[in-house]
C-alpha positions as CSV (number, residue, x, y, z in Angstrom):
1,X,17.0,-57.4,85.8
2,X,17.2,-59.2,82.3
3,X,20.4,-59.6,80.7
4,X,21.7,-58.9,77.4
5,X,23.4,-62.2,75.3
6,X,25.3,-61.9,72.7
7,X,27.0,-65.5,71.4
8,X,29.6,-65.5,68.8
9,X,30.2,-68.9,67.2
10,X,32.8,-69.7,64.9
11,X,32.4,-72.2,61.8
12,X,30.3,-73.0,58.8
13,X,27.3,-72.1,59.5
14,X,25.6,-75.0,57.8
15,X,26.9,-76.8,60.5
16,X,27.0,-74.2,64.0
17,X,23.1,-74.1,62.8
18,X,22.3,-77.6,64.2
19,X,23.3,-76.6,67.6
20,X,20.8,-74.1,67.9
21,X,17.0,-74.9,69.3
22,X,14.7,-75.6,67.3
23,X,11.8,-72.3,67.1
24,X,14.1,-70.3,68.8
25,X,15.1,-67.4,66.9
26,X,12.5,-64.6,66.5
27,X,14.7,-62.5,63.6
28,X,17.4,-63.3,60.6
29,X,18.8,-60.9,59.4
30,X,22.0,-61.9,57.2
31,X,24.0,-60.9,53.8
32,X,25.4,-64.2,52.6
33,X,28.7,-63.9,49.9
34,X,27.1,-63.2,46.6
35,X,27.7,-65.2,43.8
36,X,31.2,-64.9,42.6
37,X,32.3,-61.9,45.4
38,X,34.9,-62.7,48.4
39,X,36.7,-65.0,46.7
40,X,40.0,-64.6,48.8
41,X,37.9,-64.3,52.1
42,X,34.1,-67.0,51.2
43,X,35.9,-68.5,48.7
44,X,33.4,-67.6,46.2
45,X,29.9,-69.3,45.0
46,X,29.3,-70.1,41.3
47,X,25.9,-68.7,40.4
48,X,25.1,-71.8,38.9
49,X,26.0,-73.6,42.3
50,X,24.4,-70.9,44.7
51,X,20.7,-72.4,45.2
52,X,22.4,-75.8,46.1
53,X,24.9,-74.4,48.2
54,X,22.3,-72.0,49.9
55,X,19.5,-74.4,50.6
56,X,21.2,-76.9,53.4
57,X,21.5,-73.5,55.0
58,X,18.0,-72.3,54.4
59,X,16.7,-75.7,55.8
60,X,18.5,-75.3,59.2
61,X,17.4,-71.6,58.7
62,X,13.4,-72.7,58.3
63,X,13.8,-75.2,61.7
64,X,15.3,-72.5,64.2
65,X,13.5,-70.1,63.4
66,X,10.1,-69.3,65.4
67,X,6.7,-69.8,63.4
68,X,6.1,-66.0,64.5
69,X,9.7,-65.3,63.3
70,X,10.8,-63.3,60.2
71,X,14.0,-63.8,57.7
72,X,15.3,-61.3,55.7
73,X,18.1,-62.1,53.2
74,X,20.2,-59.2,51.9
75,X,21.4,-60.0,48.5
76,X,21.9,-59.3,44.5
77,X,22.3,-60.7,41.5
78,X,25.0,-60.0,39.2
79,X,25.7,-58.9,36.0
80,X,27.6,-61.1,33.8
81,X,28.5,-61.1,29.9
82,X,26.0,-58.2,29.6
83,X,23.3,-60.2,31.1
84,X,21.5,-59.9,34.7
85,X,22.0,-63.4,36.7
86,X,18.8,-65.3,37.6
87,X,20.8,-67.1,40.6
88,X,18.4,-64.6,42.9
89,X,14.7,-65.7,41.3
90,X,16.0,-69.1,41.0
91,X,16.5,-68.8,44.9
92,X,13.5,-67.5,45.4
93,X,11.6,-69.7,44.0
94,X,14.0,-73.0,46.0
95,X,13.1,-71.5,48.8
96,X,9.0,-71.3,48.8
97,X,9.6,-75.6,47.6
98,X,11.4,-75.4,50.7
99,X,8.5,-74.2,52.6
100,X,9.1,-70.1,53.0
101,X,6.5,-67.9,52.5
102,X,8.1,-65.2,50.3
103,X,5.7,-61.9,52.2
104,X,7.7,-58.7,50.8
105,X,10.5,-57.3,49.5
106,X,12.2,-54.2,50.3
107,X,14.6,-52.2,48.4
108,X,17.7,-50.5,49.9
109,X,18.9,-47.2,47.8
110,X,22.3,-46.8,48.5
111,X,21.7,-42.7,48.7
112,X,25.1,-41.8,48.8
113,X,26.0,-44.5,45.5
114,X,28.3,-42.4,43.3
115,X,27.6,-42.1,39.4
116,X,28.9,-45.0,36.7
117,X,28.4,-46.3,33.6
118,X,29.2,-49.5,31.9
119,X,28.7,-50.1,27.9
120,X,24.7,-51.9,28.1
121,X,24.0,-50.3,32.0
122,X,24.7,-48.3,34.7
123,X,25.8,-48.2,37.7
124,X,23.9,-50.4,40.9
125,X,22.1,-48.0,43.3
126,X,19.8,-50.9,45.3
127,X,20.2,-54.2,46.7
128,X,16.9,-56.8,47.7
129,X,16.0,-57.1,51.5
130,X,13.8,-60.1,51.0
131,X,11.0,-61.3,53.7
132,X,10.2,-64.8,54.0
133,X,8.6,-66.2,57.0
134,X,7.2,-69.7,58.1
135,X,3.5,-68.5,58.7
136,X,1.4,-65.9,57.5
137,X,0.8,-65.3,61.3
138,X,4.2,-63.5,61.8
139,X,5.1,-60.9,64.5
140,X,5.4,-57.1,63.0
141,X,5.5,-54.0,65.1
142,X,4.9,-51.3,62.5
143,X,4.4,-48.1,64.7
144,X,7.7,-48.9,65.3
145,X,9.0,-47.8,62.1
146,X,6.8,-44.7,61.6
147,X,8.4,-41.8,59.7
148,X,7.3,-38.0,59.9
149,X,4.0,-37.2,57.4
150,X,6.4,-35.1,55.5
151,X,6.0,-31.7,53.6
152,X,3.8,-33.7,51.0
153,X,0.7,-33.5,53.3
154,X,0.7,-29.5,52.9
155,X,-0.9,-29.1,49.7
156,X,-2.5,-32.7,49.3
157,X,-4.8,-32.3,52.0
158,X,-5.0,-28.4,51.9
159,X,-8.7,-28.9,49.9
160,X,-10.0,-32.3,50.2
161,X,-12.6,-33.5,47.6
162,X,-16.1,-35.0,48.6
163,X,-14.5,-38.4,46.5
164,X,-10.7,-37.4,48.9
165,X,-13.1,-38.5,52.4
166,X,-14.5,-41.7,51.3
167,X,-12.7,-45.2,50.3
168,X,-14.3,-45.0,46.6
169,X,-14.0,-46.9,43.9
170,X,-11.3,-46.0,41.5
171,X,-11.9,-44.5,38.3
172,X,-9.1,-46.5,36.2
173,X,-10.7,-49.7,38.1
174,X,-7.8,-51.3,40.0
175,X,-10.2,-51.1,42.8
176,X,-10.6,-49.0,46.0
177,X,-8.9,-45.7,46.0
178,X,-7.5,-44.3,49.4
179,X,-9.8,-42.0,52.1
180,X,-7.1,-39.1,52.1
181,X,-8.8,-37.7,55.0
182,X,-7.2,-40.7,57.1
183,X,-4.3,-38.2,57.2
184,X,-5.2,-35.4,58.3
185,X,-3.7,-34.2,62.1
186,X,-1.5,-36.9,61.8
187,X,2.2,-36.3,62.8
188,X,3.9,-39.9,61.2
189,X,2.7,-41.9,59.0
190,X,3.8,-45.3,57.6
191,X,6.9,-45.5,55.3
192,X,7.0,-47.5,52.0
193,X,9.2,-50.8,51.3
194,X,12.7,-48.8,49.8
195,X,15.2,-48.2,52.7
196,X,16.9,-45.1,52.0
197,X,20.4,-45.3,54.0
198,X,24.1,-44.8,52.8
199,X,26.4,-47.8,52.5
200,X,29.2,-48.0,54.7
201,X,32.5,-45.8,53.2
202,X,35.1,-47.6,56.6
203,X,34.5,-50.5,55.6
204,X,35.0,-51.6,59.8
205,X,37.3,-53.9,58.5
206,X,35.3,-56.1,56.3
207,X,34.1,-55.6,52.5
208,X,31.2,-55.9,52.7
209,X,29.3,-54.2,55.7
210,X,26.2,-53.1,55.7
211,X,25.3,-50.1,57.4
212,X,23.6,-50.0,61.0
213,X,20.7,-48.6,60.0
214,X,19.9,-51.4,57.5
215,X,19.3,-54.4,60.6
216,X,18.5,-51.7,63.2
217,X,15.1,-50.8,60.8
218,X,14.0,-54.9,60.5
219,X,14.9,-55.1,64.2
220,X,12.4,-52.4,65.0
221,X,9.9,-53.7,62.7
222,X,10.4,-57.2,63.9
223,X,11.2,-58.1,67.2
224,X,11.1,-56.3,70.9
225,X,13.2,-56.2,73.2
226,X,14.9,-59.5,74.9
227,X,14.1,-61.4,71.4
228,X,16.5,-63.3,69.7
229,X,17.8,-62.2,66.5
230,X,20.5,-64.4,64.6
231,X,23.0,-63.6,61.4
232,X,24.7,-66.9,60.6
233,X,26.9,-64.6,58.1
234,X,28.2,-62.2,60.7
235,X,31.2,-60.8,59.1
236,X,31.6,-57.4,60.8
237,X,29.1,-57.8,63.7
238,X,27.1,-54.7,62.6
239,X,23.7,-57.3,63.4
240,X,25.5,-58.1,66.6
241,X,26.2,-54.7,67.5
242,X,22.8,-52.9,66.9
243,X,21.1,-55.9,68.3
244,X,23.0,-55.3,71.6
245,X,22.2,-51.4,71.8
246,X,18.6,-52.2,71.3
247,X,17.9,-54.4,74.3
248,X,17.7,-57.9,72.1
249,X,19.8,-61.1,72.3
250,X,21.7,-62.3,69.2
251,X,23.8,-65.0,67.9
252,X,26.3,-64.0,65.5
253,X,28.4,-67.2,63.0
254,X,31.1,-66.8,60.5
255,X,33.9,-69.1,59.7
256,X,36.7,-66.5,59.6
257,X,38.6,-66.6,62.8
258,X,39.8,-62.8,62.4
259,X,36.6,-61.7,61.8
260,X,35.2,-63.3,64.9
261,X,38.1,-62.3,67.2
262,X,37.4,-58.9,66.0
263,X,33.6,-58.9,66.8
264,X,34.3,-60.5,70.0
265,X,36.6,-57.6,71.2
266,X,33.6,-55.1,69.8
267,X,31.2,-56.6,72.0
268,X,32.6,-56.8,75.6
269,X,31.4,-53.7,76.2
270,X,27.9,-55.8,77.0
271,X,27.0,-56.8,80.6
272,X,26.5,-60.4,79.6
273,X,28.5,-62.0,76.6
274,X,28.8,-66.0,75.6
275,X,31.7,-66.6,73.6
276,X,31.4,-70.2,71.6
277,X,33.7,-71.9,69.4
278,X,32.2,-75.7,69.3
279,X,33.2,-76.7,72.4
280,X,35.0,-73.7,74.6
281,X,33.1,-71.0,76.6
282,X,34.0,-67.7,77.9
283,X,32.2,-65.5,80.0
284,X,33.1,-61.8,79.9
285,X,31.3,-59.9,82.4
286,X,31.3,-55.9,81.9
287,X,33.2,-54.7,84.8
């Protein structure tokens, strides 16, 4: 019977990285320090700085991950002197000279965001989940992520026109229109790229978790179980965590000591746990 590892590693991660196999790692899924937020914990990033800062990273990154592997990068830009921050397109674009493939972006709504209002905007509902990859080739399990068809499907395809059955051409010419009737007697149906889960409100100790729902949808659309999934900004474990409940190995790296020690104690409830900082080992076996 396979086992389940989790490994916890403790330092920058621009270094840790270089200890891990090359094409190893089929799933990223991380939420660096945005520009300018955890000062007292990340010590902060000047947007100006942030692509330099991020791509020695990104580089170590684009070599452990698999060529069927995916990345997704949870992040936002800030708003500063009245004006959005281009730190986020400017990475972007670093990162497809680096040699990404930027495939999608999602957007997660923060449903449960409460209202604001500042003098030129209001108040941040969404963060970018964006997908990069190293080959158009990539590994996705869709049906995975299948949602019900929803009460939309009781009037739409109550009466289906002649035009409804057929993939036609579309009248405004942006090219083929959809063949409605694909969804009839159909119980789920795919869902679109915004996320719709609530941030976390206990904050588990950290400020700035995301909620479990957030990894444990990529991880479903991503990987199977006994694949590796890494977050070289672990903070809180939530990657760790999920990844564990779902059957998949992970690797988890931050360079806070009290964050580690308290993922470390979250996680020995698994049956098979590597604990690495550089050099030491421990092997806690679930009794």
């Amino acid at each position: 019977m396979k086992k389940i590892e989790t490994k916890i590693l403790q330092g920058d991660c621009k270094e840790v990285l270089k200890t891990i196999d090359e094409n190893s790692i089929n799933l990223i899924v991380t939420s660096p320090p945005y520009a300018d937020r955890r000062k007292n914990t990340y010590g902060g990033i000047k947007p100006e700085n942030y692509v330099d800062w991020f791509l020695p990273i990104s580089n170590e990154l684009l070599r452990v991950l698999k060529p069927s592997g995916t990345f997704i990068l949870n992040i936002k830009e800030k708003a500063e002197e009245g004006e959005r921050h281009t730190y986020v397109i400017e990475l972007i674009l670093a990162l497809r000279k680096q040699g990404w493939l930027w495939t999608e972006e999602y957007i997660w709504y923060k449903k449960n965001s409460y209202p604001g209002k500042w003098p030129n905007r209001f108040r941040d509902a969404w963060e970018r989940c964006l997908q990069f990859n190293k080959s158009k080739r990539f590994n996705m399990y869709q049906e995975e992520v299948m949602i019900p068809v929803g009460d939309w499907a009781n009037g739409r395809l109550k009466n289906l026109s002649e035009t409804d059955k057929i993939r036609d051409n579309s009248k405004n010419g942006s090219g083929f229109g959809k063949n409605i009737s694909n969804w009839l007697n159909r119980e789920k149906v795919y869902p679109n790229n915004v996320l719709h889960f609530a941030t976390v409100c206990n904050n588990k100790n950290h400020s700035a978790a995301f909620p479990e729902e957030l990894p444990e949808w990529f991880i479903r659309l991503f990987t199977k179980e006994f694949d590796n999934v890494l977050d070289p900004f672990m903070g809180s474990g939530t990657t760790l965590n999920v990844a564990k409940r779902m059957k998949r190995n992970s690797i988890g790296i931050d360079i806070i000591s009290e964050y580690v020690e308290m993922v470390k104690k979250e996680i020995q409830e698994s049956e098979f746990v590597l604990f690495e900082t550089k050099t030491e080992y421990e092997t806690v076996k679930h009794e």
